[in-house]
PDB file with SEQRES, HELIX, SHEET and CRYST1 records, atoms N, CA, C and O in Angstrom:
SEQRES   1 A   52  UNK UNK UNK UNK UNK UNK UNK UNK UNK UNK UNK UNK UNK          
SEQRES   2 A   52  UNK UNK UNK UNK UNK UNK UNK UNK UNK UNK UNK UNK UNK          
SEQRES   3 A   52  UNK UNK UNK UNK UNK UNK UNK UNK UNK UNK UNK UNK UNK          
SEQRES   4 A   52  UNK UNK UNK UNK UNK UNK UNK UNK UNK UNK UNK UNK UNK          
HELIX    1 AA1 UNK A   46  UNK A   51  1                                   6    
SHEET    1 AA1 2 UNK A   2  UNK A   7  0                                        
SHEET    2 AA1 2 UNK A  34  UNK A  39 -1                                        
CRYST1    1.000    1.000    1.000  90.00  90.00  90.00 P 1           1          
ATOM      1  N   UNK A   1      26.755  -1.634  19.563  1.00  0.00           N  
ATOM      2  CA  UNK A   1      25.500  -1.449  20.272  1.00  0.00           C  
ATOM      3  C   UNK A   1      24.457  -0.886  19.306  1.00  0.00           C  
ATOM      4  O   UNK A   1      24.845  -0.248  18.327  1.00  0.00           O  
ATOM      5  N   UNK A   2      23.035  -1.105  19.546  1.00  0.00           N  
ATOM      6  CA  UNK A   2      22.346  -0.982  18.698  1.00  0.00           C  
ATOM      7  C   UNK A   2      21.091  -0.131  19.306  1.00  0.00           C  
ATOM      8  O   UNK A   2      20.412  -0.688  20.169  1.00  0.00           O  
ATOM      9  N   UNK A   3      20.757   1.171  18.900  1.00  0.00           N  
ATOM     10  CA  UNK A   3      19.472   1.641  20.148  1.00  0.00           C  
ATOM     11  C   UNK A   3      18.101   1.536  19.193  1.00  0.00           C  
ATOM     12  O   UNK A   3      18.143   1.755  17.982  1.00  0.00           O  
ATOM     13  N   UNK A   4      16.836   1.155  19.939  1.00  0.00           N  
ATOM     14  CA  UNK A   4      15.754   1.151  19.921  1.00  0.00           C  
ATOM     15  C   UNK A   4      15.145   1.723  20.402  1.00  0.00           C  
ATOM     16  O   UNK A   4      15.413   1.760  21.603  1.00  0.00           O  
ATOM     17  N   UNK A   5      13.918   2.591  19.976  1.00  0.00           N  
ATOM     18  CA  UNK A   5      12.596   3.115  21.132  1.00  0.00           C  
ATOM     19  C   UNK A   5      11.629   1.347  20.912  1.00  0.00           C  
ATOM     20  O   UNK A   5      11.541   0.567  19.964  1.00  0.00           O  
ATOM     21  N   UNK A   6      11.148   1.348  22.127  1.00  0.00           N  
ATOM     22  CA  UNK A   6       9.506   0.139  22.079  1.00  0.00           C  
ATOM     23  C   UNK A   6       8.437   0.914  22.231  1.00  0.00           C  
ATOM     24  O   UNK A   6       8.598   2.010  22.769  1.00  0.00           O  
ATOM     25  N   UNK A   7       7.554   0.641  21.934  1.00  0.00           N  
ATOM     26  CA  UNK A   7       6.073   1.019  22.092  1.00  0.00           C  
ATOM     27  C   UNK A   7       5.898   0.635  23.555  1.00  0.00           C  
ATOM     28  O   UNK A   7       6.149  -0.549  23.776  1.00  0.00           O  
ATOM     29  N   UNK A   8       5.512   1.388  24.643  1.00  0.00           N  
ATOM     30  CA  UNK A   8       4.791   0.759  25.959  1.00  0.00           C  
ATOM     31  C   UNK A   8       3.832  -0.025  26.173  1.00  0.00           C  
ATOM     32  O   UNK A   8       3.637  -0.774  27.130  1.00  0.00           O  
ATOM     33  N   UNK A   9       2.941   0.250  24.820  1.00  0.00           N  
ATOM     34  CA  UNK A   9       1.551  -0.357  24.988  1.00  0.00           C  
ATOM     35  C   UNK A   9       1.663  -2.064  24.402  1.00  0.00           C  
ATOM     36  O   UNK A   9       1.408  -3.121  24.979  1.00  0.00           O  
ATOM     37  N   UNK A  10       2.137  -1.785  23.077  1.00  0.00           N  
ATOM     38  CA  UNK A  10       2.462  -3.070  22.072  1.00  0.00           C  
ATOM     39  C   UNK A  10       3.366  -3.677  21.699  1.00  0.00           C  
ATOM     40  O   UNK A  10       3.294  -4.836  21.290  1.00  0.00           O  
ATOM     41  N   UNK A  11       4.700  -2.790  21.797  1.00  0.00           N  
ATOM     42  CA  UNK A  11       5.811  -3.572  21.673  1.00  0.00           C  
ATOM     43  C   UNK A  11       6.544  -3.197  20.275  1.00  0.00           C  
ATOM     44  O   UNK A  11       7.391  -3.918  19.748  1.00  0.00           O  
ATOM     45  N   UNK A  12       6.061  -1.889  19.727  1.00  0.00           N  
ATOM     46  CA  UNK A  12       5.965  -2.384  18.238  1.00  0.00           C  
ATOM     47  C   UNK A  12       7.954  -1.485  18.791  1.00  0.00           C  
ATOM     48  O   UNK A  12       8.316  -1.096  19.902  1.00  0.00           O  
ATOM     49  N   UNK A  13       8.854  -1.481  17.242  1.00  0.00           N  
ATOM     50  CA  UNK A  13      10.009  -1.158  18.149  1.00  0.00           C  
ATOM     51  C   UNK A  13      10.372  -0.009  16.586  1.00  0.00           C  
ATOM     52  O   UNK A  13       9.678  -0.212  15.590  1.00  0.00           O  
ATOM     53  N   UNK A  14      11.027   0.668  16.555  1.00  0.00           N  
ATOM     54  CA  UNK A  14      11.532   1.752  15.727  1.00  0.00           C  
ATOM     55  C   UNK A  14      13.081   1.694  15.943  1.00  0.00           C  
ATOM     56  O   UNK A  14      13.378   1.859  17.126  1.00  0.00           O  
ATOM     57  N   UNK A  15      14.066   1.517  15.165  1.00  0.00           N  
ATOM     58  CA  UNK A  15      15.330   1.354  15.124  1.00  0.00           C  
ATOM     59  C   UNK A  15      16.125   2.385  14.701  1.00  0.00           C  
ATOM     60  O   UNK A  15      17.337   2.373  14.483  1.00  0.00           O  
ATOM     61  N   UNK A  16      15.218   3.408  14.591  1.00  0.00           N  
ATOM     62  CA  UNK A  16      15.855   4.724  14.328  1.00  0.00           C  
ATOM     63  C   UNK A  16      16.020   5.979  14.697  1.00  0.00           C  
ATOM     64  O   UNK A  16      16.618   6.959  14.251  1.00  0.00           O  
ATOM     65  N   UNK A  17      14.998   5.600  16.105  1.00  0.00           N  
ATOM     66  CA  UNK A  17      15.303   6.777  17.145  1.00  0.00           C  
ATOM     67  C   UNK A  17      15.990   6.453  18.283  1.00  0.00           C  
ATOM     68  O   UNK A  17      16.478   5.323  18.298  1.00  0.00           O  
ATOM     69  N   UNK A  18      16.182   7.269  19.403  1.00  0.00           N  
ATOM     70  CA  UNK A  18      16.930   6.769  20.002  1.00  0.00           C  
ATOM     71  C   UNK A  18      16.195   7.487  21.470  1.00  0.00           C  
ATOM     72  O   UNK A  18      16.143   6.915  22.559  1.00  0.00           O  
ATOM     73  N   UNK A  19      15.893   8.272  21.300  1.00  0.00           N  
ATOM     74  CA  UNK A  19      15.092   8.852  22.762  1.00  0.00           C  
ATOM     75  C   UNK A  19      14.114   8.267  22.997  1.00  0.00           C  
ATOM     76  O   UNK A  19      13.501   7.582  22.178  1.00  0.00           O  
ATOM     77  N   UNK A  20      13.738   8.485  24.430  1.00  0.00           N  
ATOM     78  CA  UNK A  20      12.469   7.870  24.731  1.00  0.00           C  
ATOM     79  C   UNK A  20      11.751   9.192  24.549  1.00  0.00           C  
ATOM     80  O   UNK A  20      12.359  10.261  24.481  1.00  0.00           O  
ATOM     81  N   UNK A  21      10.334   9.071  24.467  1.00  0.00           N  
ATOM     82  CA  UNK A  21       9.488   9.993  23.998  1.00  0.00           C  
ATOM     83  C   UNK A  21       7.842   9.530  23.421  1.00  0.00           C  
ATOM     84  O   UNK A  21       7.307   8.423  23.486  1.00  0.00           O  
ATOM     85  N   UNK A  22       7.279  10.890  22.824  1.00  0.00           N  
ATOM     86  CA  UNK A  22       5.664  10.345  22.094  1.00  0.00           C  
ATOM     87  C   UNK A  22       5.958  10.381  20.976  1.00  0.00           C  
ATOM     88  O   UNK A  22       6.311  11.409  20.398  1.00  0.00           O  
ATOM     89  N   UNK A  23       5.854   9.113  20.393  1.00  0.00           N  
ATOM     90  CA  UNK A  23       5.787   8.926  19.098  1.00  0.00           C  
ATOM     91  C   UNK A  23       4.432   7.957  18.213  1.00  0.00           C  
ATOM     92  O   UNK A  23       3.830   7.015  18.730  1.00  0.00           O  
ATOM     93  N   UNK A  24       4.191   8.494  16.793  1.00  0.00           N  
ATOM     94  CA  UNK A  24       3.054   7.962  16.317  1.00  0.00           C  
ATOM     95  C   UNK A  24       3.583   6.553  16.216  1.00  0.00           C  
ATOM     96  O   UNK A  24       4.720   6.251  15.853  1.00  0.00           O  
ATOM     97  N   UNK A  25       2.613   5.722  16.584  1.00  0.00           N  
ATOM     98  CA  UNK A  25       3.039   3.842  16.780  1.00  0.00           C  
ATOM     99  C   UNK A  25       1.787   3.650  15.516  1.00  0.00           C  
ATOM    100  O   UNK A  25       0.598   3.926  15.670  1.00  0.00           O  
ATOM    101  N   UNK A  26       2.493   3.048  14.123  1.00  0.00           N  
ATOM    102  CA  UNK A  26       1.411   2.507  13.311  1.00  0.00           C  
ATOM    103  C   UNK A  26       0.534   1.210  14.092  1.00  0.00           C  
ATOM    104  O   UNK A  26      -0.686   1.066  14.176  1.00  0.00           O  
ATOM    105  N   UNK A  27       1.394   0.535  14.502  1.00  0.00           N  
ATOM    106  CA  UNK A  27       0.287  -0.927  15.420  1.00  0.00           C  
ATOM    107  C   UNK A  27      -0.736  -0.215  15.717  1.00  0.00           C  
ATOM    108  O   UNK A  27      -1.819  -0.279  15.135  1.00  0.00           O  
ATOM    109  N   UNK A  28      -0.317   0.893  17.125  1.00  0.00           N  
ATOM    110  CA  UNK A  28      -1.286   1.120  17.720  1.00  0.00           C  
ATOM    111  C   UNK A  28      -2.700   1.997  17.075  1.00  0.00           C  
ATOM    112  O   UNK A  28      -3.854   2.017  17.503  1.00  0.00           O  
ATOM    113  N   UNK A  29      -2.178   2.584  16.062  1.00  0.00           N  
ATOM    114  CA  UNK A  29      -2.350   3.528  14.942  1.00  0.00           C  
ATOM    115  C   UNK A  29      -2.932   5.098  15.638  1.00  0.00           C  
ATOM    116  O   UNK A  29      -4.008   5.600  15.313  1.00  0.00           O  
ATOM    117  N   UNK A  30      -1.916   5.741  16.696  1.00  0.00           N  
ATOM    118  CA  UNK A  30      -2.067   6.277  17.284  1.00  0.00           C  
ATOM    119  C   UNK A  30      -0.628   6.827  18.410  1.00  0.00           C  
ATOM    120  O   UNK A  30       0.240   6.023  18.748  1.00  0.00           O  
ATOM    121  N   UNK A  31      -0.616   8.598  18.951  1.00  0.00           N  
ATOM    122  CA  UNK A  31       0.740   8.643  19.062  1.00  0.00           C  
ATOM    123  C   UNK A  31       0.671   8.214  20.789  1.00  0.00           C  
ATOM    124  O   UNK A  31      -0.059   8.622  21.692  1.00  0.00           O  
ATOM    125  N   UNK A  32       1.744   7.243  20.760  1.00  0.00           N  
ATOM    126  CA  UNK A  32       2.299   6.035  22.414  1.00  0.00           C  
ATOM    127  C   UNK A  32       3.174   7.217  22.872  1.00  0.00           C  
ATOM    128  O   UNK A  32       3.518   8.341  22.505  1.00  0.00           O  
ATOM    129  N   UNK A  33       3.326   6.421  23.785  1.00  0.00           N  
ATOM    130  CA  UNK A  33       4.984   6.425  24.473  1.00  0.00           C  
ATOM    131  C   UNK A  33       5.927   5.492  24.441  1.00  0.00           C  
ATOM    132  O   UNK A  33       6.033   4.412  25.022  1.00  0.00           O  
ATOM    133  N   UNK A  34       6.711   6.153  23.553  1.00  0.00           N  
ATOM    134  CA  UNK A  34       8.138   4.815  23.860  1.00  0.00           C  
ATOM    135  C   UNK A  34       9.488   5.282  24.646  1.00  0.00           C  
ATOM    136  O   UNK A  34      10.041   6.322  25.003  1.00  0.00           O  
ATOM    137  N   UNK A  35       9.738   3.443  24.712  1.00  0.00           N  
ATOM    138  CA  UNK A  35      10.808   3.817  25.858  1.00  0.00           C  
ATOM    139  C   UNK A  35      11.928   3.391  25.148  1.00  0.00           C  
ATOM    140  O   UNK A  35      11.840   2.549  24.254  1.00  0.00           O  
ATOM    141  N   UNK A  36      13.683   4.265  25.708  1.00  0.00           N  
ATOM    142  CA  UNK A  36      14.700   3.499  24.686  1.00  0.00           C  
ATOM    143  C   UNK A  36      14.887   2.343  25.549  1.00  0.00           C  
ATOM    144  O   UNK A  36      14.410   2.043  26.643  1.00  0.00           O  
ATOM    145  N   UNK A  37      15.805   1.709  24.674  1.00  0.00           N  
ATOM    146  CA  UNK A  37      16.567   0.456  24.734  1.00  0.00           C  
ATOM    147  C   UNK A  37      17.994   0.717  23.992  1.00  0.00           C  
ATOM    148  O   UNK A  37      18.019   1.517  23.057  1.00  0.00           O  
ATOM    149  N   UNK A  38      18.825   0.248  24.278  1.00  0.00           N  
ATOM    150  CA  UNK A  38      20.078  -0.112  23.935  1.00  0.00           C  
ATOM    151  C   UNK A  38      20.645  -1.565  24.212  1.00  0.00           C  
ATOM    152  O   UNK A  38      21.144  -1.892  25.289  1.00  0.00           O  
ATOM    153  N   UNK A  39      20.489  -2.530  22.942  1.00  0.00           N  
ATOM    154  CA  UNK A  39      21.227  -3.634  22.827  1.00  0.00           C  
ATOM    155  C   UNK A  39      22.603  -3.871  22.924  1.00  0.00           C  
ATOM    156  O   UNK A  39      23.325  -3.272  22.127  1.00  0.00           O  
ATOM    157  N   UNK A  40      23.130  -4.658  23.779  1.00  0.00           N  
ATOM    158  CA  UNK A  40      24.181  -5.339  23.296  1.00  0.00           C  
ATOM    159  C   UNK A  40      25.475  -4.285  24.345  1.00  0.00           C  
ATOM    160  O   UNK A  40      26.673  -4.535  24.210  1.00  0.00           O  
ATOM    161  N   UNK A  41      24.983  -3.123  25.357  1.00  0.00           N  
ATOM    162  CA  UNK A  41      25.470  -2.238  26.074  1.00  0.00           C  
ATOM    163  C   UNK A  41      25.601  -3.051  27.491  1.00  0.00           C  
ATOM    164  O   UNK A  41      26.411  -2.749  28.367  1.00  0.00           O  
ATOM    165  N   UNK A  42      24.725  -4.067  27.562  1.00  0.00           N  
ATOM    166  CA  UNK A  42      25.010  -4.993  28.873  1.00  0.00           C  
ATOM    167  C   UNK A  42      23.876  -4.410  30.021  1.00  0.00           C  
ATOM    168  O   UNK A  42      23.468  -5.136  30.928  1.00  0.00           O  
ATOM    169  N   UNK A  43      23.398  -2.887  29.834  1.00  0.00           N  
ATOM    170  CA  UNK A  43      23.145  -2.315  30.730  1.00  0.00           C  
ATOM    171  C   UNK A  43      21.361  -2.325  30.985  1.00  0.00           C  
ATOM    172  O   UNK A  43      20.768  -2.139  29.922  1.00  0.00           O  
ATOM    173  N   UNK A  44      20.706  -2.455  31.847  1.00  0.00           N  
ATOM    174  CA  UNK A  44      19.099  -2.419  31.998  1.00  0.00           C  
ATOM    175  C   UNK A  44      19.236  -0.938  31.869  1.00  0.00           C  
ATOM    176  O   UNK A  44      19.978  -0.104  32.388  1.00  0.00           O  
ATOM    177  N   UNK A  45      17.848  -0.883  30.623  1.00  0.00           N  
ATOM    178  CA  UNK A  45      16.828   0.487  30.561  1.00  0.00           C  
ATOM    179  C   UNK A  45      16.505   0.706  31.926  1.00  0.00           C  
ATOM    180  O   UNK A  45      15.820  -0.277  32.207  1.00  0.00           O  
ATOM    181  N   UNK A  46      16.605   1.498  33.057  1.00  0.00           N  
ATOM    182  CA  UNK A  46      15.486   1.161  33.812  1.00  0.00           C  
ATOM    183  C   UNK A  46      14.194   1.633  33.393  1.00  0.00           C  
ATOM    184  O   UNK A  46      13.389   0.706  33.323  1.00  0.00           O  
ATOM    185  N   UNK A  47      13.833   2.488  33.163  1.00  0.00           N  
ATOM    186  CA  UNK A  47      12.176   2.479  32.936  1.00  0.00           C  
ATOM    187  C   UNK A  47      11.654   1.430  32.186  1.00  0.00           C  
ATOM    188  O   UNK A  47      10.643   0.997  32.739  1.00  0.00           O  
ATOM    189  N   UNK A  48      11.920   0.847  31.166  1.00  0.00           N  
ATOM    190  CA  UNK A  48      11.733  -0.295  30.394  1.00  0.00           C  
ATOM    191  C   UNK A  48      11.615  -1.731  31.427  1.00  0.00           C  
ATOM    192  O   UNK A  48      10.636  -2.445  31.642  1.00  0.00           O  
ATOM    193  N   UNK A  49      12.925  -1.816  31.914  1.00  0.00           N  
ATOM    194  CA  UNK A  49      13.296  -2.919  32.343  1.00  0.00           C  
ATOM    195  C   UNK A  49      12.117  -3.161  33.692  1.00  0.00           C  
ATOM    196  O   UNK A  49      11.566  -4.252  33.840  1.00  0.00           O  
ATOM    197  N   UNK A  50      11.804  -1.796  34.754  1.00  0.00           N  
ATOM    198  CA  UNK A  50      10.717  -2.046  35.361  1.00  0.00           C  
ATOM    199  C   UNK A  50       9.165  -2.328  34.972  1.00  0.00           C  
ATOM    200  O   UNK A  50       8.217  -2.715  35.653  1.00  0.00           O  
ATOM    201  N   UNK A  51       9.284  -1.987  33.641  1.00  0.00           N  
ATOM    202  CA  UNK A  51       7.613  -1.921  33.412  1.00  0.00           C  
ATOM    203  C   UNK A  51       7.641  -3.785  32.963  1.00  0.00           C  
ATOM    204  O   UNK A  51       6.645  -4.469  33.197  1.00  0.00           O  
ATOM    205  N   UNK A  52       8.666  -4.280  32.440  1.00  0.00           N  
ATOM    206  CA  UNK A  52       8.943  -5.774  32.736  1.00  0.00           C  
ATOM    207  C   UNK A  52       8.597  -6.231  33.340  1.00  0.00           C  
ATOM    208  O   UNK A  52       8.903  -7.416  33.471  1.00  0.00           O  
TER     209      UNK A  52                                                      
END                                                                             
């Protein structure tokens, strides 16, 4: 399994954190909110998966 935060706004994705949280997003060039993800766990983010 593999975890990701996404950017809420843009999408941009960071592969090296793992919480959801505020983090500085270069895209946005400004600090977002991201949400985690976990690949390959089978399981829906829900907060992620609703803003879908």
């Amino acid at each position: 399994m593999k975890s990701y935060v996404i950017c809420e706004e843009c999408g941009f994705t960071f592969d090296d954190k793992e919480e959801s949280g505020n983090y500085y997003c270069p895209q946005c060039e400004k600090k977002r909110k991201f949400l985690s993800f976990t690949f390959g766990c089978g399981g829906k983010p829900s907060e992620l998966y609703e803003s879908l």
